[in-house]
N, C-alpha and C positions, 0 to 999 in steps of 0.2 A: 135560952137562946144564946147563940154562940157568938163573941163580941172578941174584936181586934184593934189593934192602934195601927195608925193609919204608918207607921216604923213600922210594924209587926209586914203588915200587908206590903208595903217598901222593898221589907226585904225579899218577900213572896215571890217579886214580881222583876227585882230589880231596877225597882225605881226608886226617886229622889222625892223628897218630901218639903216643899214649900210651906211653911207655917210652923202650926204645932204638931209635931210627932206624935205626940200621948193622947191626941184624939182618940177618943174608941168609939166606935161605928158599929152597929147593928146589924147591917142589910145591905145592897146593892138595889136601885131600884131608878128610874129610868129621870129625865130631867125634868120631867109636867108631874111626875109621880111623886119624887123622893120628898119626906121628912126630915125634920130636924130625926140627930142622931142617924140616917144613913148617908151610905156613899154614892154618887152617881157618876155621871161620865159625860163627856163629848168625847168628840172625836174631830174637833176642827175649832182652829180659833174663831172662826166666824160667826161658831155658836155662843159668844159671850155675851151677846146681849142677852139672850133667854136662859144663861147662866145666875146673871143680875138678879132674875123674875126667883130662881129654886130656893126649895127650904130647904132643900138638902145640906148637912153640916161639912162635908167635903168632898172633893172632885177628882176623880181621874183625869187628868190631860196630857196632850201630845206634848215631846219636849222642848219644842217650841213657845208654852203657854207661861207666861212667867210669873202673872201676878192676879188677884183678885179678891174679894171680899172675904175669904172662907180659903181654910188649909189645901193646897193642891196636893196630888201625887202625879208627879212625872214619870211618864214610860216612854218607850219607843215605839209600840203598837198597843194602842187604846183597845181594840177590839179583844186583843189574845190575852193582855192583861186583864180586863173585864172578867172576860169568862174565868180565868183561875182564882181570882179574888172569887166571883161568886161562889165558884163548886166549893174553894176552901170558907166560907161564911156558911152555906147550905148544909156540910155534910156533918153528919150528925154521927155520934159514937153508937157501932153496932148496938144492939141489946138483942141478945139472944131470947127468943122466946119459946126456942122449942117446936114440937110438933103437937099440933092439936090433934085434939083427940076423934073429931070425925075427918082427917086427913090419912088417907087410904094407902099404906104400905105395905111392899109385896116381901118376898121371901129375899132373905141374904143380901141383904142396902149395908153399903157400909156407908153410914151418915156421922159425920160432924157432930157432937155437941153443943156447937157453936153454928145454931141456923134457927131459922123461923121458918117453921111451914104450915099456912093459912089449913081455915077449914075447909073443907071439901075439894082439893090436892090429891090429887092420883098419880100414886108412884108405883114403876111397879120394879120387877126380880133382880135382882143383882144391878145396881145401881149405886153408884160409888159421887156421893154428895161434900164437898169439902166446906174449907170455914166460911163462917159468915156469909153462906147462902141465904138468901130470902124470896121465897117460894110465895105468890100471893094464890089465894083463890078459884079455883077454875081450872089450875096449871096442871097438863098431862104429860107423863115422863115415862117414855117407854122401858123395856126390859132391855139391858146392858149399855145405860146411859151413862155416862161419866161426864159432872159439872165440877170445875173448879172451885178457886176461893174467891169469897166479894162475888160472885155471882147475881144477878136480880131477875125475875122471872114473872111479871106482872101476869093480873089476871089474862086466863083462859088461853093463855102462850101454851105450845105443845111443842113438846123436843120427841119426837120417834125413835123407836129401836135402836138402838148400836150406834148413836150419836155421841159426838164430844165437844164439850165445852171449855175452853182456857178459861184464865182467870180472868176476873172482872168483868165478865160478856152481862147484858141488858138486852132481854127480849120483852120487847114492849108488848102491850095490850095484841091478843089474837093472832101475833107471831107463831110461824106452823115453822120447824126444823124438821127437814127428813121424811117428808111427804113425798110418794110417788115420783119418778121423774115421767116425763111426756114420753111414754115411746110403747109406737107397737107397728105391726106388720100388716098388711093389707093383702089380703087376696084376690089378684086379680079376673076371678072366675066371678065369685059369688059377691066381692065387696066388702066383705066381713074386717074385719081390724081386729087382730089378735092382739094382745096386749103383751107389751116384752116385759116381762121381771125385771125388778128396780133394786138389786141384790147391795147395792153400794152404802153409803154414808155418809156424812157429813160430818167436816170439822170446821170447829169457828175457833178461831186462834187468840188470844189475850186482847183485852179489850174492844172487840168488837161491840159495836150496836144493832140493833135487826127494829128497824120500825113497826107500826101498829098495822095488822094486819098482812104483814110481807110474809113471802114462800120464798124459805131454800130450800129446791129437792132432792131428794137423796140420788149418790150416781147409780146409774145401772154397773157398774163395775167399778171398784177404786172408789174414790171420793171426789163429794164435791168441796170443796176447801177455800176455806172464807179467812185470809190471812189478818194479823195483827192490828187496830187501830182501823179497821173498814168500817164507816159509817154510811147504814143501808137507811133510808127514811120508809116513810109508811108505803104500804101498794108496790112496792115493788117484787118484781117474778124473779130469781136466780135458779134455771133449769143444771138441767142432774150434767155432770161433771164437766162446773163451769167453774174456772180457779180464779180470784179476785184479789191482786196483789194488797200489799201492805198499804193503810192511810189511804187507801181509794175511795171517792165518795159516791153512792145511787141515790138519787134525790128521784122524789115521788113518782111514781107511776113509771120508772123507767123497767127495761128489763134486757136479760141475755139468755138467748135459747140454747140450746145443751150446746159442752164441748165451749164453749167461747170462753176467751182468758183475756184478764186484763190485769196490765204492771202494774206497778208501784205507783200510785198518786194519779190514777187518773179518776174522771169525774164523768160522768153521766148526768146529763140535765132531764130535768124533770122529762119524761113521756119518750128521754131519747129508744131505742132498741138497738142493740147489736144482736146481729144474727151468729145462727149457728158457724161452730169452728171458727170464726175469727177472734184475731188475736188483735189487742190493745196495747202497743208497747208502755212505758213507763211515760206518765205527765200528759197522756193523751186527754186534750177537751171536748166533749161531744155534745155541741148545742141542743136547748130543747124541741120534742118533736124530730128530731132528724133520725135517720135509718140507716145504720153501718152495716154494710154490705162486703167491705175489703180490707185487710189487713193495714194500721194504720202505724205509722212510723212512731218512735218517741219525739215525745214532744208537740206532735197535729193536734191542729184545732180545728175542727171540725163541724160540719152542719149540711141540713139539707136532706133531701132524700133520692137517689142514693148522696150519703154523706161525701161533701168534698171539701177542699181548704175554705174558711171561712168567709174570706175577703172573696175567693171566687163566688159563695153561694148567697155571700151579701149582693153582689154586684148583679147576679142573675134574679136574685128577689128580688130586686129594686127595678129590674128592666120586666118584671114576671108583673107589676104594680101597671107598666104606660103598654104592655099588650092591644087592650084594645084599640087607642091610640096611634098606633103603632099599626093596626092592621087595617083602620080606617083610610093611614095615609097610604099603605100597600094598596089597597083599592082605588086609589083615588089616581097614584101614578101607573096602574095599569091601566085603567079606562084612560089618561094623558098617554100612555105608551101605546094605545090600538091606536087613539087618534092620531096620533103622528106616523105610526105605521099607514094608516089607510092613505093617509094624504100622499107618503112616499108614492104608494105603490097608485094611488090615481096619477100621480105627478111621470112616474114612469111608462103609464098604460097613455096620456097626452103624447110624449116624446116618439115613442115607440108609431103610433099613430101618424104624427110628423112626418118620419123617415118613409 
């Protein structure tokens, strides 16, 4: 098990160390969870009462947090700090194991020395695999695949024909690369749906993620192209030549129908959809459940269906809640409005009479 001093981790992180430095810590593990020997976290001084309660041997805190029972580490953000302590405590030294021997290899692979590929793995023709790949179980690699280095390909994840991989991409559990894109033609005589050839590919650029069960489909022309640092979560649809800037997030269930592109850092909430050919500038937010319909500026925050600025679509959700309300009193001031109409016009039809 892989063990640090709480200086070691300090300097990781860039943070300052309250206590003893030469603490060495085990693990990262949560404030109800943690043991003696690991490290845990808040993230707010107003967690120090249930700080008091841990067995944990030392803490990550905000650099506001000055003192307590047990060695601190000071950062500036608890969260970002966290996670790279953890990944650096988790990650464990490659060990090459090789290619098992009921893992199915085709003609002309130029593979690595330096890879592990499970048993019953299907690789197939001219497929160029680089270092410290690790291929789990299940995993299907088409003919003239190209995977980087640090690469990880969990069980029954399939990369298709003529795809490529940068380094350190993770395709999780059921992950499909370079599957069909949606598209065909329709004949307006008979109804028929001819199917358009999906001739394109797919790149996923260094460090990408691709969640458990998520489709990126290959373009029907050119590429679909999934740039640097994009983290895709599980269930999500990415259709054929749709380009997804650098550090953009798709969280569960969302999706983009063909052609749609999105900048640098923006985010899609869980179940959002952006439609075909729109484009997402850079830092664009798309609340969950909502439906982009229109090209949307850098920087929008967004929701709704069709999607519109935030605070507009709060304000119309929250008037879409007293509706009925609202249509009882509409009823109420029209039957008030006939009656004062009728009385006018009896009032008028007396006068008139007069004369």
């Amino acid at each position: 098990m892989k063990t640090a001093t709480l200086g070691e981790l300090a300097a990781l992180v860039n943070g300052k160390v309250i206590g003893n430095s030469l603490l060495r810590v085990t693990s990262l593990n949560s404030l109800d969870l943690a043991e003696s020997g690991q490290l845990t976290f808040i993230n707010s001084i107003k967690l120090a009462d249930e700080l008091l309660g841990s067995k944990a041997s030392a803490c990550i805190v905000p650099s506001n947090y000055l003192e307590a029972d047990i060695p601190l580490l000071q950062v500036e953000n608890v969260d970002l700090a966290s996670a790279r302590i953890h990944n650096y405590l988790l990650k464990e030294k490659f060990q090459a194991t090789g290619i098992h021997d009921r893992a199915v290899i085709g003609a002309d692979c130029s593979i690595s020395e330096q890879v592990s590929i499970a048993a019953l793995a299907g690789i197939g023709d001219r497929v160029h695999i680089g270092d410290r790949v690790k291929i789990a179980s299940g995993v299907v690699i088409g003919d003239d695949v190209r995977i980087g280095d640090d690469c990880v390909l969990h069980a029954n994840s399939v990369v298709a024909y003529g795809c490529t991989l940068g380094k350190r991409v993770t395709l999780h559990h059921g992950a499909t690369i370079g599957s069909d894109g949606f598209g065909f033609a329709t004949d307006p005589k008979t109804g028929i749906h001819v199917s358009k050839p999906q001739v394109g590919t797919v790149q996923l650029d260094d460090d990408v993620q691709i969640g458990a069960n998520s489709c990126v489909d290959r373009a029907a022309f050119g590429t679909t192209h999934v740039k640097s640092g994009v983290r895709i979560d599980n269930q999500v649809m990415v259709g054929h030549n749709c380009v997804i800037g650098e550090n953009s997030i798709l969280v569960g269930q969302s999706g983009m129908a063909g052609s749609s592109t999105l900048g640098r850092n923006v985010i899609l909430a869980a179940r959002a959809a952006v439609g075909g050919h729109i484009h997402l500038d850079d830092g664009v937010m798309v609340a969950a459940l909502s439906g982009v319909h229109n090209d949307q500026k850098k920087g929008s925050v967004v929701g709704g269906i069709p999607a519109v600025d935030i605070k507009k679509w709060g304000r119309a959700a929250t008037a879409f809640t007293r509706l009925p309300d609202m249509i009882r009193e509409v009823k109420r001031l029209r039957k008030e409005l006939d009656r004062l109409i009728s009385e006018l016009k009896s009032s008028g039809d007396k006068v008139d009479q007069e004369k």
